[in-house]
C-alpha distance (Angstrom), angle and dihedral (degrees) to the residues before:
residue distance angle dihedral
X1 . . .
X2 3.62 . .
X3 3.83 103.7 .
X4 4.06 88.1 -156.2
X5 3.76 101.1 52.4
X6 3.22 111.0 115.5
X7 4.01 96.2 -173.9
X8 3.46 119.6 152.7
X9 3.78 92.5 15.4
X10 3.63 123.7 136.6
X11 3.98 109.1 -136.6
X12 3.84 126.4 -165.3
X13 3.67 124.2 -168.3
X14 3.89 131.7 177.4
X15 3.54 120.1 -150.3
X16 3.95 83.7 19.7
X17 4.13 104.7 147.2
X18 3.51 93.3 72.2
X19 4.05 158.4 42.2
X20 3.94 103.0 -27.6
X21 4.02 97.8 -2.4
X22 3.74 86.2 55.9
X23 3.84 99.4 49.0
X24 3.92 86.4 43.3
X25 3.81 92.6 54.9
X26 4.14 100.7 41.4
X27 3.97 80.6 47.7
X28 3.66 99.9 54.5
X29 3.74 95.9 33.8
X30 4.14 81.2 52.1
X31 3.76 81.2 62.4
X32 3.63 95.3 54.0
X33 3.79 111.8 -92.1
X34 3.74 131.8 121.3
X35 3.92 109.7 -107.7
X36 3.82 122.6 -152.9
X37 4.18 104.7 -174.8
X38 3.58 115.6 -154.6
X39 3.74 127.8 -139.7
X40 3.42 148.4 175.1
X41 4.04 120.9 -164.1
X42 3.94 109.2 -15.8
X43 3.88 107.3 89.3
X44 4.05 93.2 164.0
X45 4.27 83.7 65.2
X46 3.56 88.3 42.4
X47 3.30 96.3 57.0
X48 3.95 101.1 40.4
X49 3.89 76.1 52.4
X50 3.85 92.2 64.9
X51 3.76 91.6 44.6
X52 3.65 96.6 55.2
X53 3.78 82.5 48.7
X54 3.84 95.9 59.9
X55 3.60 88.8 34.6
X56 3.51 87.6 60.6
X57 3.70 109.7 38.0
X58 3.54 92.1 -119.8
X59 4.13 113.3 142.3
X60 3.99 111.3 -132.4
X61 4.20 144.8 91.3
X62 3.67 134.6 -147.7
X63 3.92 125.6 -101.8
X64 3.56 113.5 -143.1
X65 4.31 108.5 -146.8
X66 3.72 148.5 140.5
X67 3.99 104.6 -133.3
X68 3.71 90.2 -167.1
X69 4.28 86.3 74.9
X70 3.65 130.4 57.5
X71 3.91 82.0 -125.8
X72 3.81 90.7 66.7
X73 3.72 94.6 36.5
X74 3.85 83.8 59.9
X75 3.67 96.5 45.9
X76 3.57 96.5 62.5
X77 4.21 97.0 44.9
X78 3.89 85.6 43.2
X79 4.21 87.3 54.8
X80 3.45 92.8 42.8
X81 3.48 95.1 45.1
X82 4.02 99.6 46.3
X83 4.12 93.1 44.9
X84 3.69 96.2 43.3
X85 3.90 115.5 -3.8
X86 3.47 95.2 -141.2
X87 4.55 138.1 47.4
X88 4.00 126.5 -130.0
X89 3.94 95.8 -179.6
X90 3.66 130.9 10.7
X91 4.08 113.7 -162.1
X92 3.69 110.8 -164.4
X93 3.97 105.2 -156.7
X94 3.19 99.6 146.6
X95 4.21 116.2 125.6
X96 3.87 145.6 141.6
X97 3.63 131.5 -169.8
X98 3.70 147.7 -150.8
X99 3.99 107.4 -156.9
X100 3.93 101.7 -159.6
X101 3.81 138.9 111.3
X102 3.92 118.1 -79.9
X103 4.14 81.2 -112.5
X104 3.64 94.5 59.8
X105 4.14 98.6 46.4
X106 3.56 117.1 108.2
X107 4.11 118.5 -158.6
X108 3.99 91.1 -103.3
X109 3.54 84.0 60.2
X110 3.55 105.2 61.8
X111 3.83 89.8 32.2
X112 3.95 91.2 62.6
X113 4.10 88.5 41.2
X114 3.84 93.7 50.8
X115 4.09 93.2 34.4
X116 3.95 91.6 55.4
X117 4.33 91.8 34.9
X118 3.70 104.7 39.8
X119 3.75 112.9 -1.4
X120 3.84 97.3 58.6
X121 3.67 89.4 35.0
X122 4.49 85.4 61.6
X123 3.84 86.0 39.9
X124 3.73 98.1 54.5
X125 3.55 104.5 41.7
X126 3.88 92.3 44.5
X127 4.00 87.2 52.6
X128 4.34 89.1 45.0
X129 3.98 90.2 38.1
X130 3.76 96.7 94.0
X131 3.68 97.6 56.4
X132 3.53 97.8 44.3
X133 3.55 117.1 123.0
X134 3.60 129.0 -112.3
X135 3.91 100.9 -96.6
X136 3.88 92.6 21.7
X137 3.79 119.3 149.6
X138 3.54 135.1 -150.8
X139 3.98 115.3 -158.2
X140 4.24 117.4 -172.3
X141 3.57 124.0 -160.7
X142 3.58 117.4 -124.9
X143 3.56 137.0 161.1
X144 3.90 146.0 -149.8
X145 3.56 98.2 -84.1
X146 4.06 86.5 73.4
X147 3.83 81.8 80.5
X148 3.84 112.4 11.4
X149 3.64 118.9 66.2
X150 3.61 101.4 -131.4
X151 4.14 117.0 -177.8
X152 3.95 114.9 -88.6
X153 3.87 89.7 5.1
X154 3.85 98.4 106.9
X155 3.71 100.4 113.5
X156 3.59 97.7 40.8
X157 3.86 99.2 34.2
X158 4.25 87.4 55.5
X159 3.96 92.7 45.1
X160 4.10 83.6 49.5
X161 3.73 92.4 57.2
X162 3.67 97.7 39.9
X163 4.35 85.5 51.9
X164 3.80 82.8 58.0
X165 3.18 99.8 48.8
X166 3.93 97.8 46.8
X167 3.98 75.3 55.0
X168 3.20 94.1 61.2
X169 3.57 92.0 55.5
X170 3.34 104.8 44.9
X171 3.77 89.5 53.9
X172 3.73 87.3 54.7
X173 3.88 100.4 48.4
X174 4.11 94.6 36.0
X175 3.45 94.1 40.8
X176 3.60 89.4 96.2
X177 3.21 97.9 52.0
X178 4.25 95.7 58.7
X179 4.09 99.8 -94.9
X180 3.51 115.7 124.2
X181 3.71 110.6 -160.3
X182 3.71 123.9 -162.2
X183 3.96 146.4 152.8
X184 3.48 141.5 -116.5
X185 3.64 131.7 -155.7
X186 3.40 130.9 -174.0
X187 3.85 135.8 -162.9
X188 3.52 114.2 -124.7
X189 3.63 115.7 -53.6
X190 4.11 140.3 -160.2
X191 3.85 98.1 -102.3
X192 3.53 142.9 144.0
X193 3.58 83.3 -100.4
X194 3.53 106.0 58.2
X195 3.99 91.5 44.1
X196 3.84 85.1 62.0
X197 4.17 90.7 53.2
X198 4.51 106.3 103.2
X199 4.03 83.9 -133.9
X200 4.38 99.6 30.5
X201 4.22 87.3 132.1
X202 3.99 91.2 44.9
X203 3.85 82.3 48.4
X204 3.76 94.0 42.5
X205 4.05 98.2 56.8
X206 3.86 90.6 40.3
X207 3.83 80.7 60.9
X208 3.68 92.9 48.8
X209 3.61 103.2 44.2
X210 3.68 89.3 49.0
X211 3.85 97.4 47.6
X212 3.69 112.0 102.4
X213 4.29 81.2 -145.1
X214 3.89 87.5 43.8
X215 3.54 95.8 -127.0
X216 4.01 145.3 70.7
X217 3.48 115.3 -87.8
X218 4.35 112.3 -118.3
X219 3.36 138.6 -105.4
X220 4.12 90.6 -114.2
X221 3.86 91.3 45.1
X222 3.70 86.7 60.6
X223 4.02 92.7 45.1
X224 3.85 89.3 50.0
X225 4.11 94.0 51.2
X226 4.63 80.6 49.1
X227 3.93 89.3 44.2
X228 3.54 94.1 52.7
X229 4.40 91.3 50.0
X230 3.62 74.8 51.7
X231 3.26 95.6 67.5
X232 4.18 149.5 68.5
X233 3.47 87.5 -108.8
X234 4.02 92.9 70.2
X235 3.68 100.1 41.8
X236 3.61 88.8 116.9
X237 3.71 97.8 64.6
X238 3.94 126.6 68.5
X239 3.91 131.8 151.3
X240 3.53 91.7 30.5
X241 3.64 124.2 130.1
X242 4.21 106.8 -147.3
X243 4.07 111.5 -156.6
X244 4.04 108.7 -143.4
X245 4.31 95.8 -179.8
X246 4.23 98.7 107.9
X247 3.30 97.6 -101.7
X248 3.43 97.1 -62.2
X249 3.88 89.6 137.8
X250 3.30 108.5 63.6
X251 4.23 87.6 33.0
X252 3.76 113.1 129.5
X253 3.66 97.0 -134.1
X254 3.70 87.0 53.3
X255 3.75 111.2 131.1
């Protein structure tokens, strides 16, 4: 048996159409599984998604839904629940941000942040819990502003550590019940995201130089590390938050 097939798996993943969601879905539905990529606004993405699902022979749709409403919540369980009636592996990659200094954040702020990062994250796997599989696994995607205080990253660094925390404890009450819950975090990647970001090449080469393998890791590097908690092979590990950045974090020119 191949402890990384992931045939006849059911795969969910939020924020799936594009930049990390999108390498995390074609990876896992290279595996095997059946992929159904979330989104909220962007229907061009969503529908180069479904082409480079039919180009690649890989079975799945989109869900269109706003996780900060009940409505949305719904939308993805009913989906899931109509094309397959039951969930293997929920990836929660949803996220926004506000990039501004603690000063300047106002409370709707960090409600929208934590909403869209934590809140919808609780909501939607409490709503998917009861057809999870028996040895299902739920993977978030965090990043190193959970425990680094980076500049202008308040909102989104404080949601990130409260997502891995509710991890933490979902993995600790559902453990009995066969789901393995774990988190991801990545070092800083070449997204849509970062390209919107005033200083995103000063960030970039601060990255590099810093990187013990002088470079930023890749969107498909990061799929592989959520493919493999994905899989058989990882059933042993739950609760655990696994770093994807290079090295850079424990580098000794890090600062």
């Amino acid at each position: 048996m191949n402890c990384f097939d992931l045939n006849g798996k059911i795969a969910l993943i939020t924020g799936g159409t594009r930049g990390l969601g999108r390498s995390i879905a074609l990876a896992l539905g290279g595996a095997g599984a059946t992929v159904y990529a979330g989104y909220f606004q962007n229907e061009a993405a969503a529908e180069t998604f479904r082409a480079e699902l039919a180009e690649n022979k890989i079975a799945g749709s989109t869900v269109k839904g706003n996780l900060m409403t009940s409505a949305g919540v719904q939308a993805y369980f009913d989906h899931v629940l109509q094309n397959a009636g039951k969930l293997d592996c929920l990836i929660y990659n949803s996220a926004t941000g506000v990039h501004r200094p603690l000063a300047e954040l106002t409370q709707r702020h960090l409600a929208t942040v934590w909403q869209v990062n934590v809140g919808a994250f609780h909501d939607l796997a409490v709503k998917l819990l009861p057809i999870i599989s028996k040895a299902g696994r739920i993977v978030a995607i965090s990043s190193e502003g959970a425990h680094r205080a980076i500049d202008h990253y308040g909102a989104i660094g404080s949601s990130k550590a409260a997502l891995e925390a509710l991890c933490r404890q979902m993995a600790a009450e559902w453990g009995r019940i066969g789901i393995n819950v774990n988190v991801v975090a990545p070092g800083l990647l070449n997204t849509d995201t970062l390209v919107a970001l005033p200083d995103a090449e000063r960030r970039k080469q601060h990255e590099v130089n810093i990187s013990p393998l002088g470079r930023l890791v890749s969107l498909e590097e990061v799929a592989h590390v959520v493919h493999f908690l994905c899989t058989p092979a990882s059933a042993g590990i739950t609760a655990q938050t696994i770093t994807v950045d290079g090295g850079k974090s424990i580098s000794g020119f890090n600062h």
